[in-house]
N, C-alpha and C positions, 0 to 999 in steps of 0.2 A: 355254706348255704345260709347261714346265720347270721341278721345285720346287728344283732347285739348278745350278748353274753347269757338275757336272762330267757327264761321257758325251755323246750324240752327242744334235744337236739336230732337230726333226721333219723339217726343211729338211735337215739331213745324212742322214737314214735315207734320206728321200724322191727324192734325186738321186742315191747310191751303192750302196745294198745291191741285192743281186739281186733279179730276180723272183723266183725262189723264197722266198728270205729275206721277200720282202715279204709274197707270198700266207702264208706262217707266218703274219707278224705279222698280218695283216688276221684271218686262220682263227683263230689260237691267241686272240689277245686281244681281239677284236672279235665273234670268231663270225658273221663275213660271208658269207655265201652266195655273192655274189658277189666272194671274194676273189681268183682266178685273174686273172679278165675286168680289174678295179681293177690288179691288180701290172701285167697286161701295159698297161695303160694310160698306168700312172702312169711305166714304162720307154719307151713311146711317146714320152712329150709332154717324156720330160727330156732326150733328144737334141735334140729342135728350140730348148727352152728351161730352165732349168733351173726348180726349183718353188721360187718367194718368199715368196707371200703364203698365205693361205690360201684365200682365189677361185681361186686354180691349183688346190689343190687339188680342191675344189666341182667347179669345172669339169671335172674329169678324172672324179669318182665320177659323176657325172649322166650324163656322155656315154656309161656302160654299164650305167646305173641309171637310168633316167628317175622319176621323181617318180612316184605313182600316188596319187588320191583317196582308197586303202583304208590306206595309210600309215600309222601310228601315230607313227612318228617319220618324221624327215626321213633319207632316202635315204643322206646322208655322216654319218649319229651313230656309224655304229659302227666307221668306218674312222675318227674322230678319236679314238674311244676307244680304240682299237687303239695307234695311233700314242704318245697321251697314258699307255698302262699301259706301253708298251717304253721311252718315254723317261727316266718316271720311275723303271723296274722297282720297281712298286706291288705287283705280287705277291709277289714277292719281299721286300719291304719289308714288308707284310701279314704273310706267314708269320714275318716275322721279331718283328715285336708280338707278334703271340700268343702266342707263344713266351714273351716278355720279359714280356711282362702277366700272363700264367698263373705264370708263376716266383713272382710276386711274390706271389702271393697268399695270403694264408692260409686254410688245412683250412675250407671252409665257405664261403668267400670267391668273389663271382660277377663274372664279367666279360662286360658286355655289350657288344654288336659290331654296326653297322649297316651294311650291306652295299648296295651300288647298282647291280649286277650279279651276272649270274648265275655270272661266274668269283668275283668277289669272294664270292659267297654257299657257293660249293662247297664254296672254303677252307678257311673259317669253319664249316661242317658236318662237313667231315671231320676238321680239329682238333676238334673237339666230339669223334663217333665214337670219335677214338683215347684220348682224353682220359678220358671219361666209356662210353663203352661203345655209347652211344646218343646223338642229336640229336634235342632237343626239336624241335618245328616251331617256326617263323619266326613273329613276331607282325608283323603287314601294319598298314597306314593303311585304316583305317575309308571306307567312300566318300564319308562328309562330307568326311573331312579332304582326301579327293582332289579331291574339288569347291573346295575353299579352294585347295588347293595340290597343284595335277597334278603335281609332282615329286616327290612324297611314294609316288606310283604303284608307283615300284620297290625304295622304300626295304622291307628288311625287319631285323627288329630280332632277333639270338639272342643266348641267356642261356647260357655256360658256368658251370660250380659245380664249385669245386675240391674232390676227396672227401677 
């Protein structure tokens, strides 16, 4: 889950920081509805054991989130994605590209940015806003292509243009 060696690992988040700290993380970077009921959980099950694997994990989102037939994704995608943007602070990382990528660019010069979420998509909209005044809308995967490749569902593609 980790693109480099330093800060704290999902297994370190997940047995030390507070419930609070965690419902954050779940709320802030996952957008989980059910982030409270997961913090207190996840602080349940690490006194009896601490959390190793990632079935510890599963185990622990399911037992206050049971799976439902109307699911679109699976019940722990957005507490791993949670987990996976604070370890790497991708956000922050993000804001820190565009930055860097825009600098670079020359008068006329476009930089395109594809986003897999909707924090990552905010971003990347409101760097536009400030940038350019305005954000074009998003260009989406067509529903063939979603049919070829259902992961393509969330991708959306925006074009900054440096004036």
């Amino acid at each position: 889950m980790r693109m480099s060696q330093s800060g704290p690992t999902a297994a370190e988040i997940l047995n030390s920081f507070s419930e609070s700290a965690l419902e954050l993380i779940l709320r802030g970077f996952g957008e989980e509805k059910f982030s409270r009921r997961i913090a207190e959980e996840i602080v349940r099950r690490r006194e009896v054991k601490p959390f190793e694997t990632t079935t510890d994990l599963v185990e622990a989102v399911l037992a206050v989130k049971p799976r439902s037939w109307r699911d679109k994704i699976h019940p722990v995608t957005k507490t791993f994605q949670a987990l996976r943007i604070a370890v790497n602070e991708e956000l922050s990382a993000l804001e820190e590209g565009l930055e860097k990528a825009y600098e670079i660019l020359k008068p006329g010069g476009r930089l395109a940015v594809i986003s897999f979420h909707s924090l990552e998509d905010r971003m990347v909209k409101n760097f536009a806003k400030r940038i350019m005044g305005k954000a074009e809308k998003p260009i989406t995967a067509s529903e063939e292509e979603i049919s070829e490749n259902p992961r393509a569902r969330s991708a959306k593609l925006r074009i900054i243009k440096k004036l």
